[in-house]
N, C-alpha and C positions, 0 to 999 in steps of 0.2 A: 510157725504160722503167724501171720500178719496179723493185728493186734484191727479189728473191725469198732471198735468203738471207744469212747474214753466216758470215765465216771468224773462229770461235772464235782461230786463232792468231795473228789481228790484233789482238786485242781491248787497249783501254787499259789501265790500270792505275783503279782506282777513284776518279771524282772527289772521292770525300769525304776528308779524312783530320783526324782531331780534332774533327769539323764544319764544315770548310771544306770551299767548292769550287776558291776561288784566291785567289789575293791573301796566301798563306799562305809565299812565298817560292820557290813553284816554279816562276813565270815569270823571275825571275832565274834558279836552276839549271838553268833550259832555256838560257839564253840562255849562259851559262859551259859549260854540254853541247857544245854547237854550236859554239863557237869554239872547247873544246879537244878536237875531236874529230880524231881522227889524218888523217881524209880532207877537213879544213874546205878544204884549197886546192881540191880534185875538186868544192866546194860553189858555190865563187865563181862569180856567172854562172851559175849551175843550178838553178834553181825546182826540179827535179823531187828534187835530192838535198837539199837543203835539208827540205824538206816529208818526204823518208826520213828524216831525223837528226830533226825533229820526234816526228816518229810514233814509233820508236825510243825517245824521252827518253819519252814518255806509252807504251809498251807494258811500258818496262823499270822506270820511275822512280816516277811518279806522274802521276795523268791531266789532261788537260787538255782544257776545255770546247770544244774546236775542233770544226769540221763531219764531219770524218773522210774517208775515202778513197770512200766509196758513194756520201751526198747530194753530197758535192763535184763527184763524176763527172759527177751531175744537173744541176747546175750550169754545169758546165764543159759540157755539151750544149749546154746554152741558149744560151751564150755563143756557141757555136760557130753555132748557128743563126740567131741572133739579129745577130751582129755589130756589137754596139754601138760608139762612138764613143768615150761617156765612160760610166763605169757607176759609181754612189754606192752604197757600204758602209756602212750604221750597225750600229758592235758590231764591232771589229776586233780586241781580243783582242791576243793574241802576233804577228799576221799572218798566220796557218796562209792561211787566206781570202783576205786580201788578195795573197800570193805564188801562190796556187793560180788565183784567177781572173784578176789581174792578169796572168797569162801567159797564161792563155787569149786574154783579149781584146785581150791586142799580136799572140797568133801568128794572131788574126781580125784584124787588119790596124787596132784601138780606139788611141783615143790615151792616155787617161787614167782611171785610177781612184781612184775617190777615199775614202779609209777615215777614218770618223768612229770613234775611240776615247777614251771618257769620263775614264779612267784614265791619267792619263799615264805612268806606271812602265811602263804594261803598253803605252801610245804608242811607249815607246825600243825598251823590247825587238821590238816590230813591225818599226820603222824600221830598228835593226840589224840582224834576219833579212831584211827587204825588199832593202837595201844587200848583202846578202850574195849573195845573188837574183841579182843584178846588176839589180833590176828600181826602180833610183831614179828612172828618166826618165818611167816609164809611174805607177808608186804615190805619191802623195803620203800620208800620214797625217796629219789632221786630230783637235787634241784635243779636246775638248769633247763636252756631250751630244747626242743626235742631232740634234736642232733646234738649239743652238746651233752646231752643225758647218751643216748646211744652210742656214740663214743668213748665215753666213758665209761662203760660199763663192758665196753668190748676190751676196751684199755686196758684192764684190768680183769678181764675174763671170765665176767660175771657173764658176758652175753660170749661164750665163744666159740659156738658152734648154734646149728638153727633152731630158733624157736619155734615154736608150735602154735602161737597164737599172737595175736599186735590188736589192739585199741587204739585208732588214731582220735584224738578230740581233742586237737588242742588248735594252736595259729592254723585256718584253712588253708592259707596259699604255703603252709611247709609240709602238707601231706605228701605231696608228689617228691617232692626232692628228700624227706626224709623216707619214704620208702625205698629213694634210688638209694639213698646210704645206707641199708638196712641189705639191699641189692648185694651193694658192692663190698660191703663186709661179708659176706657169705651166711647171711643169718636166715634168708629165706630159701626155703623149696620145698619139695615135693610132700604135699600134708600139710604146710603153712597155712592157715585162716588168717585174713585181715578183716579187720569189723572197723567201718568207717563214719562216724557220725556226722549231723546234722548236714547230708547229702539234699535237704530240702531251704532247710532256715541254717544258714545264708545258703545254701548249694555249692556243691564246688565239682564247675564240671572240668575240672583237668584233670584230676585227681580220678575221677571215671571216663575220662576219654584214654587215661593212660591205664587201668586194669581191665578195661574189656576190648583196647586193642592187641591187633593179632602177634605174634611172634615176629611178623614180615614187617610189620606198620611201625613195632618199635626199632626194630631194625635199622628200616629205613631214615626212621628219625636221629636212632642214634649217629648214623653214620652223614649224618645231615650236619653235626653238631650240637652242642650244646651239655648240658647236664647228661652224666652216663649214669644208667643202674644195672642190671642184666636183663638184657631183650630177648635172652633167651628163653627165658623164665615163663613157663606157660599160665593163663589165668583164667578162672572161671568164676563169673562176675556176676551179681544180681542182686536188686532192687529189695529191699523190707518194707514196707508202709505201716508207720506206727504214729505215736502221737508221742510230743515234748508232755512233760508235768506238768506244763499250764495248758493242756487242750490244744493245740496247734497241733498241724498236722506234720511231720517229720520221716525222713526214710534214712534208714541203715545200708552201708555197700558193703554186701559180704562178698570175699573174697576167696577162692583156693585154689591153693599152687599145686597143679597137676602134672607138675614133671618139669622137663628141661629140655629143650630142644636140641637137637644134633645141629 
């Protein structure tokens, strides 16, 4: 259910500051937030307080580009419905995400999650909130861009056969071509959920012009040229309306692979 209102007293702190949105020093002082925070032992083993002392640092501090407690929620549903096995992250960030669903889908009974982050600064500081989590058995963090995360992990047959679940949120314009390599690995079908962020801020309409076209349309495309995924691959697509952590209004594109076309 689509999240109808946002609590102004949760709101971030603003992601810009000097025209940055990150990388400006304050995923380190999150990370130094956290571990000298009076209650970090109450933290150990606790997704849930951990992901509090987050949201705190961006309420009180400076903001950070995380999913927030609304779409998260949405998320954490799916998980729960969905029960995936193993569920791949591209765009891991701090780990706000990766600690938020990675508990979801151990306490769905999932074995592993796997978070692809480009940045490696922003890789440790994940890893160390993750470890603090107590959630090192279930989250791995992989560094690399999203395709080279995904490949790798295929490489190596960590991803090698299909997964059950994907979080796209990382570079907009690599949604579409990493889902065709996620395609043409044979990591997606029938039961697959793709959950897609910030479909509003900035939007990305390729990336939904290519899940809620029809089996014929990709078809036609592919054989048009250009990037291949599987066009066979059937999909049922639709809109979330929710809000970013700082009040802005934001939609989720969820995703399911309902089969394969002959």
């Amino acid at each position: 259910m689509a999240a109808t209102s946002f609590d102004s007293s949760k709101a971030y702190k603003s992601w810009e500051v000097d025209g940055k949105f990150f990388g400006d020093g304050r995923e380190v002082a999150l990370l130094e937030y956290v571990h000298s925070h009076p209650d970090v032992e109450q933290m150990r083993g606790n997704p849930k307080r951990v992901i509090q002392a987050i949201d705190a640092f961006a309420q009180s501090h400076t903001g950070l580009i995380n999913i927030g407690e609304l779409k998260g929620a949405l998320v954490c549903d799916l998980v729960a419905k969905h029960k995936p096995a193993v569920m791949l992250e591209l765009g891991g960030y701090v780990g706000y995400s990766a600690i938020l669903f990675g508990d979801a889908l151990k306490r769905a009974g999932g074995k592993r999650y796997f978070s692809v982050e480009k940045n490696p600064l922003f890789a440790a500081v994940a890893s160390s909130l993750i470890d603090l989590a107590g959630l090192r058995d279930t989250v791995r963090v992989v560094v690399g861009t999203g395709a080279e995360g995904i490949q790798r992990l295929y490489d190596e047959g960590a991803l090698a056969s299909q997964i059950q679940a994907a979080f796209f949120d990382h570079h907009k314009p690599s949604y579409t071509s990493d889902l065709k390599l996620c395609e043409r690995l044979g990591l997606i079908g029938e039961g697959t959920v793709l959950i897609a962020d910030n479909m509003i801020l900035p939007g990305n309409p390729e990336y939904e012009a290519y899940v809620r076209a029809s089996v014929a349309e990709k078809r036609a495309k592919a054989d048009a040229g250009g990037e291949k995924g599987n066009p066979s691959l059937q999909y049922v697509s639709r809109s979330e309306i929710s809000y970013e952590p700082s009040g802005q209004q934001d939609a989720l594109e969820i995703t399911e692979c309902s089969g394969i076309a002959a």
